[in-house]
Every structure is written in structure tokens, then in C-alpha cells.
C-alpha positions, 0 to 999 in steps of 0.5 A: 474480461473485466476493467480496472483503472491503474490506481497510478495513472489512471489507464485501464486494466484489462484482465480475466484473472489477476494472476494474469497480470504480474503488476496488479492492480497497476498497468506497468511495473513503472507505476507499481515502483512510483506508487511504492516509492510514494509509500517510502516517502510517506506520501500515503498515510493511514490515518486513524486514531490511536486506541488505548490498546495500541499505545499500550502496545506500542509503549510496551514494545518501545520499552523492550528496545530501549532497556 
């Protein structure tokens, strides 16, 4: 069997396959939604730098909505 820590609340997580439990890597539905709701409400970022590519594209696809 192995051990995870609720990425939430920290409580440990046992299972023998994930599919085993429904909430993974989360201990409850509860804080599968609190963690959800923190992405929502950007709590979380990624932070990385923007490439030249990646602007191009997004400028491009900006473009395309608004003309």
C-alpha cells in the first residue's frame, strides 16, 4: 500500500491504486473543491515567463476576437 499527504490538509492518503480513490491525490471531496476553488480565484499561479512564441500567439489569437 502506499502513502500520499493531501496536497489540502495534509492528512495521509492510503491507497493501492489510484483509481481506488475517487478524490486523488485529495483525502475527501471537500478538499478536491477548497483546492478547486483556490484555482478559481487565483490563488495558484504558474509563473513563468512569457516566450516570444507564446505572445505572438496570444496576439494573434486576440486579434481574431476582436476583428
Amino acid at each position: 500500500m502506499q502513502k500520499i499527504h493531501c496536497p489540502h490538509c495534509k492528512r495521509e492518503v492510503y491507497y493501492s491504486m489510484v483509481k481506488d480513490v475517487p478524490t486523488f491525490p485529495f483525502c475527501s471531496e471537500r478538499c478536491k473543491l477548497v483546492d478547486l476553488g483556490a484555482w478559481l480565484d487565483e490563488a495558484y499561479r504558474i509563473v513563468e515567463p512569457v516566450s516570444t512564441e507564446a505572445s505572438g500567439q496570444l496576439e494573434k489569437k486576440e486579434r481574431g476576437r476582436n476583428g
